[in-house]
Each structure stands twice: as structure tokens, then as C-alpha cells.
C-alpha positions, -999 to +999 in steps of 0.1 A: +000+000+000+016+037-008+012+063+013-001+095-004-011+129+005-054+128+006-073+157-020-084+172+011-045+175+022-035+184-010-071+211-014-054+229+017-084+235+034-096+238+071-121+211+073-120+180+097-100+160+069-080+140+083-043+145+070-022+116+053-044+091+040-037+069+010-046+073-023-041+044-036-020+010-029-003-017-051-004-055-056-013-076-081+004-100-108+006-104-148-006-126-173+006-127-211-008-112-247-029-131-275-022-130-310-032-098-326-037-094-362-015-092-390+010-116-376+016-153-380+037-177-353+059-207-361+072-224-333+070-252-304+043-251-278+045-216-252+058-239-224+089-255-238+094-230-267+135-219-271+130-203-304+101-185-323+094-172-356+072-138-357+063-127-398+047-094-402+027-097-429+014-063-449-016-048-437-043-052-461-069-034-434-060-011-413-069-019-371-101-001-367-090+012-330-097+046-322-069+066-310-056+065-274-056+096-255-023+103-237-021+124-210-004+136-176-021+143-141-014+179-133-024+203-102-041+237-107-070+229-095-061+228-059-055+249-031-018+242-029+004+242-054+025+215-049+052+230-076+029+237-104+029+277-100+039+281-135+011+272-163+037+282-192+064+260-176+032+234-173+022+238-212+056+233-220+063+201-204+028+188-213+042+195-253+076+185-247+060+148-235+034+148-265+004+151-241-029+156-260-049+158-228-044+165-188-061+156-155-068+178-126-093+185-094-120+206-094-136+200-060-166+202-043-151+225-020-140+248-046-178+264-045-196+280-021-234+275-018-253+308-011-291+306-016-291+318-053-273+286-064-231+275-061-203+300-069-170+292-075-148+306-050-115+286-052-098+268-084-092+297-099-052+286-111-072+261-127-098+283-145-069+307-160-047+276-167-078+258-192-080+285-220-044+289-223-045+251-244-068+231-262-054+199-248-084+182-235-095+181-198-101+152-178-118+169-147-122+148-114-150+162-094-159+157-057-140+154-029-156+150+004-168+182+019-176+187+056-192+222+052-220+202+033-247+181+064-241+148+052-213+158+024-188+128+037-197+114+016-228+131+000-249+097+005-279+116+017-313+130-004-304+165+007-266+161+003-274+149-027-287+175-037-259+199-032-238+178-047-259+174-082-260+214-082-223+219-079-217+193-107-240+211-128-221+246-120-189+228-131-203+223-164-215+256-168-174+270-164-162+245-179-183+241-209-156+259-238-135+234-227-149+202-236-137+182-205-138+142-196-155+143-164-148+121-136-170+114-107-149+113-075-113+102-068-107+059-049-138+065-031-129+023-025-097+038-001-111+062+019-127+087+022-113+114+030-123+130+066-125+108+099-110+082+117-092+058+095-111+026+087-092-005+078-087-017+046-117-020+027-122-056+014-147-065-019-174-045-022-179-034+015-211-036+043-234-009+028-228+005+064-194+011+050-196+050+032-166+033+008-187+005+002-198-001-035-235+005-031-230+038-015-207+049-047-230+039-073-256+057-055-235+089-058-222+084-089-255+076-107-267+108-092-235+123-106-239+110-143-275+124-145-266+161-132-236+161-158-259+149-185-287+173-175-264+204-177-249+193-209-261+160-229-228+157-244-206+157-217-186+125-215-187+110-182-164+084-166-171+065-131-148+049-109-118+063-105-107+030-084-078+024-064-066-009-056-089-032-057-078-069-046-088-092-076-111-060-089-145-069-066-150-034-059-152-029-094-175-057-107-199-043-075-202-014-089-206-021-124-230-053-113-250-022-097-256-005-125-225+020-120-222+025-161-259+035-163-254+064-185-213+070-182-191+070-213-167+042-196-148+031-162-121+044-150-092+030-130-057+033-116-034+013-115+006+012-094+027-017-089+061+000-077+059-023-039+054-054-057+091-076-061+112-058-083+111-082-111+070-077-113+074-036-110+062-035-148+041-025-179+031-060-184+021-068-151-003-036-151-015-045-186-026-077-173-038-069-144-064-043-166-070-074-192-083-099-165-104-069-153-121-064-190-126-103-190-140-105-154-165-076-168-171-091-206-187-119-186-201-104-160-222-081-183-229-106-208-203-097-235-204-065-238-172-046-240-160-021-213-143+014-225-115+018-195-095+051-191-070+042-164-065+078-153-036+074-129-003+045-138+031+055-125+066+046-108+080+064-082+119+073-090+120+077-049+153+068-026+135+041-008+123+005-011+093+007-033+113+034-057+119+028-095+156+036-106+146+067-138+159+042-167+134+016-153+106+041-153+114+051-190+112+017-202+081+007-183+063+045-196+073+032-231+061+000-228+028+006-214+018+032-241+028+009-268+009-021-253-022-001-244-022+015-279-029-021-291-058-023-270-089-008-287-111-011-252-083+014-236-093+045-242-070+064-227-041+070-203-029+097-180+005+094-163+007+101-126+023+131-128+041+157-149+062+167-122+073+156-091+055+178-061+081+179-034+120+184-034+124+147-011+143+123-025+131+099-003+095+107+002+079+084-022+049+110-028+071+136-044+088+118-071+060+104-094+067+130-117+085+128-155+097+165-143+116+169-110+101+194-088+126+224-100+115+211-134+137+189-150+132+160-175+139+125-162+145+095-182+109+089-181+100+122-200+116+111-234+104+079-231+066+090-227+072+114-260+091+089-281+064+061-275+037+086-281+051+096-312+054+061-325+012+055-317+000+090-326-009+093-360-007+054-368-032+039-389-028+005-377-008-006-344-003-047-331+018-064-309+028-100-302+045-121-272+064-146-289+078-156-258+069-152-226+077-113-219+093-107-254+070-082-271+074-072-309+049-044-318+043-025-349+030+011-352+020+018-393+018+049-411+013+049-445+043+035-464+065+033-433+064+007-400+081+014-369+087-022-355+098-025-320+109-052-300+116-052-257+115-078-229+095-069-196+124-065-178+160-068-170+157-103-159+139-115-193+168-129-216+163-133-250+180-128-284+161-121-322+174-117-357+157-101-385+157-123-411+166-112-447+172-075-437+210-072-438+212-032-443+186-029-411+194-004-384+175+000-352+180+024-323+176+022-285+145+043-273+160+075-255+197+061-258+221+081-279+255+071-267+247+028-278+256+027-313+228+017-339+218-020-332+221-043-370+199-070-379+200-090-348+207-085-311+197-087-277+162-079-263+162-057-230+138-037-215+146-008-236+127-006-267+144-014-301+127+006-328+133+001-366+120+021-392+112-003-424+090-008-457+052-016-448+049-030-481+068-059-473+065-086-448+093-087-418+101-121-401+115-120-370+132-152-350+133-146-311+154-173-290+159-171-254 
């Protein structure tokens, strides 16, 4: 479990929050990919395979996924600043890692509630940040507020109430903007205010205020205020922390959560787990077993997921990430998620880092330090981007177990990229038939150019080659 600042902390306001509780926490495992299309496999059964042979065959239709929206959490929306007191130093980090969207707070206690209707009264970095870019929004709203009777949470009729009218006020200043909005932030950790309640377990007694029940109830509510003040706001629910084999999740959904929202939203960490399980792969399939768990749950149907907060702390301490293994793991989580049409989008957690600490694991999420400079992880984010933005057909293959090759085409060109999970994944591949071949290491200008055939690592190999032709690949570990 990781310790991080609450919203209320983090809002800086004099309410009976209590200070310090988490966020969000981390464990879970990984599973493998599938066959995508466009690729054929020649080799000995997964189990026992040494050696595999991956052909890339020309794309006669292109992979009719929409686009992935890649974004970065950011804080203007808050009371404190937490290091973001510069929105042009903001918009130029957010262009620098090839961001086409943020994520930020407008709270509930951002507005005051005099007898003519809510009034914004706070937020207002936020307000003079949004029409200084036309990077799209993703607004979390709520936050618990103890200046509301019965606003921790708003559970009741008449908190309820309140609640609806501020969402409705959000839209109305926020409108020009065209924003994602998302109803609450881990309502499944805590809360917020209060005494600290143990660890929440499935879907929770509905005496609970965390429990399941007691979030679709708000979040319903939520969706139809939204809707009501503009029908074509798009509306994401969940916003869930960890969630121990995701039964939170299929509570909410099961109770009728989705009724009316655009998709479901989730976060997902693994920097405490062993260090040989802290990456992309593990979180993609953690997310996959959640989108099967819901396919059958809701009798097929699909389940749009934005997962609205993935990071790795580069902190001093046991659960941090050393800044070349938080590049790799950005890199390979965009690429595998742009392969995955049911993702709709992802927002890094953050763009900077929001304390000077070394050690404090809170501070030093960011792809920025705190006085604003890239790490590693920054040009990894912007490379990977680049490779999914614009494509008109992505895929990716596991030949063997934790050796990905993906391809990213535009037009006449193919980027074609090969990695391993991790550091401790050894493998070897060859290109077969393309002598003249060059590849380069993601982010890595001091390597020299990698030939025709080489070792897989954890940092990406991209080459540039002729989509008209098909590329065979052998991979041996």
C-alpha cells in the first residue's frame, strides 16, 4: 500500500479531513498477450518453446481502434500548489512529453453554496490555466466536503442534492473546454475525513460510506446532473484504487454504475510489488483480467477503460523505481495499451514531481523533477507517443513469454519494435533477410545503432522499415 497525500491535504483547506491518507496502494500479478492481427507464429508449444518465428505480414486493413488519448495528471485545481505555480512552464512540459490531454481537481469544496445557487470561490489557477491550451480536460469532481450536512460522503437525499448542483455549476465554467469528467477520486480507499477505517475488502457492508452501493448511488446521481447540464458531456465513473482481484469494481458495475457513463475508470501502481513484477506488463494484465472479469459479467459486452492514474516512483526508498526503469516501463505501457482498442486512454501520474524529497515516495512520481527537469521517463513517454500518434494500424505480439514485438504503421513506413518486460527476461532475435537494417535504442544516444540481430532488453528497439513488405522475425531465449 503507498502512502499519499489525501485531496483534502492536497485542497489545503480547514475542514476536519484528516491528513495523510492513502490514495491508492499496489499488488497484483501479470498474465501474457494473445495473437493480434496481422501476424503469423511458427514455433513449439509456449511452455517448452527456445526459439520463435514472428512474420509481419502487410496490412491489407488497417486496425479499426480509435486513438488512445495520452495524458499527464497535473495540479491547478487545488489549493496548494504542490510545484505547479507556472502554467507556461506546465504547457511546455505537457508539449515536450506529446500530451494531447491533462487531468486535474475541481472539487466540491471549490464552491460556495449561497441561496441563489453554487459559486466558484477557489480553483481559480485552474480556470486561467484551461483557456491557455486546447489539450483536452479530464476533470475529477468531488472530494468530500464537511461544510455540506451529510457531504462525507454526499450519501444523503439532501446532500445529494448539493452535490448534483455543484456538478451542474462545473459544467457551466467549464463548458468551452470540452472536458472528460470524472465522478470522485478511490472512493474504495477512503474517504477522506475521519478516523481511519481499515482496509476495505470487496465491495464493502453498505454501512461502510466506501462501500460499493454507497458509490454507485453517488455516482448515478452524478452522471444524470452532468448529462442534465450538458447531454454531451462524457462521463467516466470509478476512479478506483486498488482493488484486490477488482471486486469493488465488478460491485459497482454489477449495480448499475455504467448507467449512463461513457466508460470506467481506474488506476493502476505496482512500484511495492518484487522488483522483477514492478512492470508495464504486469499492469497490462492486471487491466486485461479486469475487461474479461466484466465481458462476462455483463454478458459480452465490452467495457471502455480510461486508467487515469499508472506511475513509478523514482523515490530513494524500497518501493522506488531507478529513472531508466521508469522510462522503459512508460514506453512500454503506451505501446501495449495503444494495441488495445477497449483502452481508451491514459494519464501518467504526474508531470512533475511535487516535493524536493528524494526519499519521500509522494514527491517523485513525476517525469519532471520538482525544479523542473526532465527525467528519463520524460523522453520515453514522448518517443512512445510519437510512434502511436498518427498510426493507422498498431499490433503487438508475445512470442515468448515477456518478449514483445509491436508495430506502429503509417502509410508506407512501420516502426517495428521489440523489448522484454524486464531486466531479468533474456532473450536474443534476428531479423531475417534484412541485412542493411538499423534500429535504435528508445531515448539512448551514446549505444551505437543496433544491426539486424541482437539482444532484447527492456529498452525498446525501434526500426524504421517498408510496410509493403512482410518482416520475419526469429526470437530465442
Amino acid at each position: 500500500m503507498r502512502p499519499r497525500i489525501t485531496l483534502i491535504d492536497r485542497l489545503g483547506l480547514k475542514t476536519a479531513a484528516r491528513v495523510g491518507a492513502p490514495f491508492s496502494s499496489v499488488l497484483r500479478r501479470g498474465v501474457a498477450w494473445g495473437l493480434l492481427c496481422g501476424i503469423t507464429i511458427v514455433g513449439a508449444d509456449r511452455a517448452a518453446a527456445a526459439e520463435k518465428t514472428v512474420t509481419l505480414t502487410p496490412i491489407a486493413r488497417a486496425n479499426p481502434a480509435g486513438p488512445l488519448l495520452i495524458g499527464s495528471n497535473i495540479h491547478f485545481g487545488l489549493v496548494r500548489t504542490l510545484g505547479y505555480d507556472s502554467a507556461s512552464t506546465a504547457l511546455h512540459e505537457l508539449a515536450q512529453i506529446g500530451a494531447a490531454s491533462y487531468r486535474d481537481y475541481l472539487p466540491w469544496q471549490s464552491f460556495s453554496f449561497p441561496p441563489q445557487g453554487p459559486v466558484l470561490v477557489k480553483s481559480q489557477r485552474l480556470m486561467n490555466f484551461m483557456p491557455q491550451t486546447k489539450l483536452r480536460p479530464v476533470l475529477n469532481v468531488g472530494a468530500a466536503n464537511s461544510s455540506v450536512p451529510g457531504g462525507v460522503p454526499p450519501i444523503s437525499d439532501d446532500a445529494l442534492g448539493v452535490f448534483d448542483a455543484y456538478l451542474k455549476k462545473v459544467v457551466e465554467v467549464t463548458r468551452p473546454y470540452d472536458p472528460i469528467y470524472e465522478i470522485w477520486n478511490e472512493w474504495n480507499i477512503d474517504i477522506g475525513t475521519g478516523t481511519r477505517l481499515p482496509r476495505l475488502v470487496g465491495e464493502g457492508p453498505d454501512s461502510d460510506p466506501r462501500s460499493a452501493v454507497n458509490y454507485v448511488r453517488v455516482a448515478n446521481s452524478g452522471v444524470r446532473a452532468l448529462k442534465s447540464a450538458n447531454p454531451h458531456a462524457q462521463v467516466i465513473v470509478g476512479a478506483v484504487g486498488d482493488d484486490i482481484d477488482w471486486k469493488w469494481t465488478r460491485a459497482i458495475v454489477r449495480d448499475g454504475v455504467l448507467n449512463g457513463a461513457d466508460g470506467l475508470s481506474v488506476h493502476l501502481y505496482n512500484h511495492c510489488l518484487k522488483p522483477q513484477n514492478r512492470t508495464a506488463t504486469e499492469l497490462i494484465g492486471r487491466v486485461k483480467r479486469l475487461q474479461q472479469e466484466l465481458t462476462q459479467d455483463r454478458g459480452g459486452a465490452i467495457t471502455p477503460i480510461y486508467v487515469t492514474e499508472f506511475s513509478w516512483p523514482t523515490s530513494n526508498e524500497p518501493c522506488g523505481v531507478p529513472p531508466l526503469v521508469a522510462g522503459n516501463n512508460f514506453a512500454q505501457f503506451i505501446m501495449q495499451s495503444a494495441a488495445i482498442p477497449w483502452i481508451k486512454g491514459i494519464w501518467v501520474h504526474e508531470l512533475k514531481n511535487i516535493g524536493p524529497s528524494p526519499t519521500d515516495r509522494e514527491n517523485n512520481f513525476g517525469l519532471y523533477t520538482f525544479t523542473d527537469e526532465p527525467k528519463p521517463a520524460a523522453c520515453f513517454v514522448r518517443e512512445a507517443t510519437d510512434l502511436v500518434r498518427g498510426a493507422d494500424h498498431v499490433d503487438i505480439q508475445e512470442p515468448l513469454p515477456d518478449v514483445f514485438v509491436f508495430r506502429a504503421r503509417r502509410g508506407a513506413r512501420q516502426s517495428v519494435v521489440l523489448w522484454s518486460s524486464g531486466a531479468t527476461v533474456k532473450a536474443r532475435y534476428a531479423l531475417t533477410g534484412l541485412t542493411e537494417a538499423s534500429g535504435r535504442r528508445m531515448c539512448d544516444e551514446t549505444t551505437p545503432a543496433a544491426g539486424p540481430q541482437g539482444d532484447v532488453g527492456p529498452n525498446p528497439i525501434v526500426y524504421d522499415l517498408d510496410a509493403s513488405a512482410p518482416v520475419t522475425i526469429r526470437v530465442l531465449n
